[in-house]
N, C-alpha and C positions, 0 to 999 in steps of 0.2 A: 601482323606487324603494325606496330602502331609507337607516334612520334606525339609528342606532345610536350608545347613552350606556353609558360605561364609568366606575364608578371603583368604586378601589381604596383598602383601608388603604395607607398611606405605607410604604412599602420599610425595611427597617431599615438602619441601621446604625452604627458605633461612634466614637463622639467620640475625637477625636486632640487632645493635649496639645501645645503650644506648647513648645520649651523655650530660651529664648532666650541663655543661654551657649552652645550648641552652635549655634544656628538653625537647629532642626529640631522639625519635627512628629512624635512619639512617642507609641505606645501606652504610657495607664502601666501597669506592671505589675497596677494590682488595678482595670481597665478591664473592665466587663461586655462582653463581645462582641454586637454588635447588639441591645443594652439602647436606642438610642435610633429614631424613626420620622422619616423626611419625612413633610410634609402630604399627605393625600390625594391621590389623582391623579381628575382628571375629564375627561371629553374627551366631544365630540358632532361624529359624523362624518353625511354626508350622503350617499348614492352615488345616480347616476344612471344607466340602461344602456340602449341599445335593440340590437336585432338582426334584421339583412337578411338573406331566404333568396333567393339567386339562383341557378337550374338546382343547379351545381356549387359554389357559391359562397359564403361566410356574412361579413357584415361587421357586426361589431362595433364600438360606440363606446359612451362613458363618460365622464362627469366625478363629481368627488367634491370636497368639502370637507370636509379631515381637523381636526378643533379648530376648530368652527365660531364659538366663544365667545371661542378665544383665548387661554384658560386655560393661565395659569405653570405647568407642573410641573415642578417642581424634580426635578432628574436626581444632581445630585450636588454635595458640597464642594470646591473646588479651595483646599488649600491653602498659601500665599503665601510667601516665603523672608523678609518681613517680620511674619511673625506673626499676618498677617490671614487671612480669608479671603473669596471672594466666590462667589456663589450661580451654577452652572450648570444651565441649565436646556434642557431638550428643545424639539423644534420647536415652533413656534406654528404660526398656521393654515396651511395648505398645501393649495393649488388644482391638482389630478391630472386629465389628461384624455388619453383616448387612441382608437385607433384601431384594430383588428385585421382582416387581410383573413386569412379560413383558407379554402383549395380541396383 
């Protein structure tokens, strides 16, 4: 059994200009590069494992719950050919289980 909490400072990176006679998203020229952070990231995963020795035989199985909380982290900007933009974000929880036979 095994617990594991990750976070991190927010990932950098550099705010894009709007420029609406063109409709386009543009660095401005006097734009700090990765002067800006996403929020935090945090995530609590949970693993579970057991393991069968048979003569020749070994069978493995597992389950895990990745982002047990659920927790939005934001992945990146996508932005819009109308000047907006809207928030991408990474996977939320996710339930992993498996099975392995090794001879």
């Amino acid at each position: 059994i095994s617990v594991k909490y990750r976070y991190l400072g927010g990932k950098p990176y550099t705010e894009m200009t709007y420029h609406p006679e063109i409709r386009m998203w543009l660095l401005a020229e006097d734009a700090e590069i990765n002067a800006s952070r996403f929020d935090p990231y945090q995530r609590l995963d949970f693993h579970i494992s057991h393991k069968w020795f048979e003569n020749k035989v070994t069978i493995s199985s597992y389950w895990e719950v990745d982002n047990i909380l659920n927790t939005k982290n934001l992945w990146q900007y996508n932005y819009l050919g109308d000047g907006t933009t809207e928030d991408v974000y990474q996977w939320g929880r996710m339930i992993i289980g498996g099975l392995m036979v090794e001879f």
